[in-house]
ROSE-348427 format. One line per field, with one value per residue (C-alpha): residue number from 0; x, y, z. Coordinates in pm, whole numbers, padded with zeros to 5 digits. Each point is the difference from the previous one (the first is absolute). Layout:
num: (NUM,...)
px: (X,...)
py: (Y,...)
pz: (Z,...)
//
This chain:
num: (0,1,2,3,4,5,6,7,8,9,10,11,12,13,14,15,16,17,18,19,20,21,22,23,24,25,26,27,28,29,30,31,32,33,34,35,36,37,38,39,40,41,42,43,44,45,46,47,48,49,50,51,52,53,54,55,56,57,58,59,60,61,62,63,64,65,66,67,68,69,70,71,72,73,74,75,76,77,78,79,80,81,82,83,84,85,86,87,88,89,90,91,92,93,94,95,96,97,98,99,100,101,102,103,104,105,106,107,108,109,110,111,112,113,114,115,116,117,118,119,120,121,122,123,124,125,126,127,128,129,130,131,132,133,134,135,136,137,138,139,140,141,142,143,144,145,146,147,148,149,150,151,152,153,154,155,156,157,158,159,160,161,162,163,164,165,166,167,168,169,170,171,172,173,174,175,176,177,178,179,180,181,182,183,184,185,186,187,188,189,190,191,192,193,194,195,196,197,198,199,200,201,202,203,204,205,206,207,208,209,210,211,212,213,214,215,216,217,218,219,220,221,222,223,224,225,226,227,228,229,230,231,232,233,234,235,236,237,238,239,240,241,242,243,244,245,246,247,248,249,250,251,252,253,254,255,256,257,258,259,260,261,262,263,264,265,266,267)
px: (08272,00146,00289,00224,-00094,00115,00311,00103,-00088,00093,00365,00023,-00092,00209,00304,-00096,-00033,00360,00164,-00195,00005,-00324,00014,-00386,-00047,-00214,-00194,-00079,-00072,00257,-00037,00064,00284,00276,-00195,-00139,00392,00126,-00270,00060,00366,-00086,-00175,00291,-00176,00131,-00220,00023,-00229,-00007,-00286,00147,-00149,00252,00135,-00332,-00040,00368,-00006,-00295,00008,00290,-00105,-00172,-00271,-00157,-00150,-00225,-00131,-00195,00079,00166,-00162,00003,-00027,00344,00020,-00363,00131,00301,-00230,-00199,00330,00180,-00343,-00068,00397,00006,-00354,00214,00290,-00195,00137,-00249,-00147,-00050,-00234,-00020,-00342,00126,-00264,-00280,-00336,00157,00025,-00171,00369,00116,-00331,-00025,00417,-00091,-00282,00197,00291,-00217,-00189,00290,00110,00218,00080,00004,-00188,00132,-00157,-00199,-00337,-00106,00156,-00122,-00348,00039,00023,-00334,-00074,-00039,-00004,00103,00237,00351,00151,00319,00111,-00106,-00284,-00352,-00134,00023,-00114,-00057,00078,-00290,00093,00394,-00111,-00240,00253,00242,-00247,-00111,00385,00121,00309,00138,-00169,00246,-00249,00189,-00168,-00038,00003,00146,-00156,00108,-00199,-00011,-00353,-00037,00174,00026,00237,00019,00332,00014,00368,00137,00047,-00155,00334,-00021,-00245,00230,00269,-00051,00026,-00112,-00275,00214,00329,-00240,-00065,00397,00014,-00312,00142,00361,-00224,-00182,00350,00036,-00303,-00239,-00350,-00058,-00191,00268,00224,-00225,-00053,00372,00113,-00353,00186,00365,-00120,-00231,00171,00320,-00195,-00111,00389,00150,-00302,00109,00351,-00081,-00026,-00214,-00086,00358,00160,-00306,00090,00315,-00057,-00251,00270,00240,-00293,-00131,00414,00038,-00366,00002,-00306,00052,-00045,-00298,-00207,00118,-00252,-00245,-00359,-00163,-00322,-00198,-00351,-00239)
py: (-08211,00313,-00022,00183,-00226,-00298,00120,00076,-00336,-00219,00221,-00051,-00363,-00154,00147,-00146,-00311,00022,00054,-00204,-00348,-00104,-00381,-00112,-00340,-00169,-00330,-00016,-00187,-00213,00127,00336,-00013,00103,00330,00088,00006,00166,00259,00039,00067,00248,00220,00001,-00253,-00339,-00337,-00291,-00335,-00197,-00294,-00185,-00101,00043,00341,00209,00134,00077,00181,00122,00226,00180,00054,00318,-00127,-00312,-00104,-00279,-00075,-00380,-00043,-00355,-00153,-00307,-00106,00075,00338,00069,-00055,00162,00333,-00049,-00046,00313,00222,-00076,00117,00293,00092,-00054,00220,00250,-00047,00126,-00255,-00007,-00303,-00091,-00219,-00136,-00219,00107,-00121,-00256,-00286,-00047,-00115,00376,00134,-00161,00104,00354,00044,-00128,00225,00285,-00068,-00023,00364,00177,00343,-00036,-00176,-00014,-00205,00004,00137,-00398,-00108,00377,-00135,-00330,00135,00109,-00378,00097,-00319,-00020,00258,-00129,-00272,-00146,00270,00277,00228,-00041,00313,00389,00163,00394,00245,-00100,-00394,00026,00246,-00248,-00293,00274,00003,-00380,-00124,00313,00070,00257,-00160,00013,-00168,00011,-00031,00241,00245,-00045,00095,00106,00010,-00026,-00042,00397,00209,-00197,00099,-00140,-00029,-00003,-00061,-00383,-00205,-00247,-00162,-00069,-00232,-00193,-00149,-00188,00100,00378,00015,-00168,00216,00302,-00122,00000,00341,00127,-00240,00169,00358,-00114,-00078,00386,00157,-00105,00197,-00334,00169,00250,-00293,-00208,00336,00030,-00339,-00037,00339,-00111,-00346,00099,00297,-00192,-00264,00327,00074,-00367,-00057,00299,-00135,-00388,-00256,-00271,-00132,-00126,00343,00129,-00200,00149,00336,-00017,-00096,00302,00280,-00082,-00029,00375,00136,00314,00264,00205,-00269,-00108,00340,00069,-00271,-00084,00006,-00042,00126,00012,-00187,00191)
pz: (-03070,-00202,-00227,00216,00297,-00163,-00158,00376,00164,-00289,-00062,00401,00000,-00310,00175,00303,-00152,-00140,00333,00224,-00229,00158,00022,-00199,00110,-00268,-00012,-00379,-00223,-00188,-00359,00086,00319,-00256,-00127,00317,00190,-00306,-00004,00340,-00045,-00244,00179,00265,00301,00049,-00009,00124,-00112,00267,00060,00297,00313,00192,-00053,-00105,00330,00046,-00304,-00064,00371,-00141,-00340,-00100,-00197,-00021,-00334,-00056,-00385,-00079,-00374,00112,00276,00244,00311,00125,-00196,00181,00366,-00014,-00157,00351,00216,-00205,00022,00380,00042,-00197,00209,00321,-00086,-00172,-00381,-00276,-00207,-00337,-00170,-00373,-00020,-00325,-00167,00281,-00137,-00242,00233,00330,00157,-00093,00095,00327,00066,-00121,00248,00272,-00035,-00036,00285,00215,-00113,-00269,-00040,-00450,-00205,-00357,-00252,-00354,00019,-00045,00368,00184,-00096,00111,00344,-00037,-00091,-00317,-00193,-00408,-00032,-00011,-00267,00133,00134,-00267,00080,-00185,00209,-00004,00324,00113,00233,00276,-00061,00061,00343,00088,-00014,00235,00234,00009,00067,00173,-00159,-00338,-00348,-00342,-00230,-00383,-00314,-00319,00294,00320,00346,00315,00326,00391,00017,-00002,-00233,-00384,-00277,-00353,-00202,-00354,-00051,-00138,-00299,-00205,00031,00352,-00119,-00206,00264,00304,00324,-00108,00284,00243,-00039,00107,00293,00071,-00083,00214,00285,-00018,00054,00303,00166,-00015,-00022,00282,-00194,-00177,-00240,-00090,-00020,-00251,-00251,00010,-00075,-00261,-00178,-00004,-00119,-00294,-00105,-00031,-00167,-00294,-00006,-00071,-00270,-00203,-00028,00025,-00366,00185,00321,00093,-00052,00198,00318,-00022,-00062,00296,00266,-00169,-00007,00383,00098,-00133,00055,00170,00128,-00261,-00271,00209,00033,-00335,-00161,00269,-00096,00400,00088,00329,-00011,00213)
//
């Protein structure tokens, strides 16, 4: 994707995301539900957190994307993930999935797998939980990667679970199973709060309500994210600041800032 390409779609895409208000349902985890809807009401969609039985298919058929994420599992988080996927696969809303912790315990392995199975459209997680969808075993602690991956890895995980790849680490990858790009944008900081990983996966989940090339929409929302990350470090004292920096920088990013800094390459 050229520069001038993705000034275009992202310019055209964050305003479309201001006017429309696309509702992102998530089911997420509970340490990070308060970034994730704030995040989400930064970049100009609106979320809503909803775990309940009894209104996930109601909701989730009029939402505009569904996003799933297992930091906090159990068995009644679990089943209403299978009732809100099954819906969303029914009405035709894109799916994003967060395998947090994939690899670290066979509960989240086992959940991961299933979901995947079933059918996504974005996969975002550390490079750790991509390669434990390989069954890759050893490579996630808690829920912090152990693993770095490469360009042929991350397109063969595209490829295994059929859907767009956004594996993050010291650089971040992009893939549906064909073309691959690397990013080199981000922040050591992003490392240093909660909910960092998770809070991307609003933002690329807010794009796929608007831009249906899944892997346009996960570049854009991986360069708003980290490049608004590099803009609230060089202003923030500490982590604290950081957090809220982040939620100011991605509520006034803009194309310009974003082509301004980005550092994206194509992986042949």
């Amino acid at each position: 994707m050229n520069i001038e390409k993705l000034h275009n779609e992202l310019s055209k895409d964050l305003t479309k995301i201001k006017e429309l208000k696309p509702m992102i349902h998530h089911i997420t985890n509970y340490v990070a539900m308060n970034d994730s809807a704030n995040i989400t009401i930064a970049i100009g969609a609106s979320p809503i957190m909803s775990f309940a039985h009894g209104e996930m298919e109601e909701l989730v058929s009029v939402a505009s994307t569904l996003l799933i994420n297992i930091g906090t599992l159990d068995e009644y988080i679990i089943q209403a993930m299978m009732l809100a996927l099954n819906t969303a696969k029914k009405n035709n809303v894109p799916i994003l999935f967060d395998p947090v912790g994939s690899g670290a315990t066979k509960l989240r392995t086992t959940t991961a797998t299933t979901i995947v199975n079933e059918g996504v459209d974005v996969v975002k997680g550390n490079q750790g939980e991509i390669l434990s969808l390989l069954g890759k075993e050893g490579v996630v602690k808690g829920v912090d990667s152990k693993a770095e991956i490469d360009a042929e890895v991350v397109r063969e995980v595209s490829q295994k679970v059929k859907s767009v790849v956004v594996a993050t680490g010291k650089k971040d990858f992009v893939t549906n199973g064909k073309k691959v790009y690397v990013m080199a944008n981000g922040t050591d900081m992003l490392g240093k709060i909660t909910a960092s990983g998770c809070m991307l996966g609003s933002v690329i989940a807010s794009f796929m309500a608007v831009q249906k090339d899944y892997l346009i929409a996960a570049i854009e929302g991986l360069a708003c994210y980290n490049i608004a990350g590099e803009l609230a470090a060089e202003k923030s004292e500490g982590s604290g600041s950081f957090r809220q920096n982040l939620i100011d920088e991605i509520f006034n990013i803009t194309a310009e800032k974003v082509v301004d800094r980005i550092k994206l390459e194509e992986i042949p």
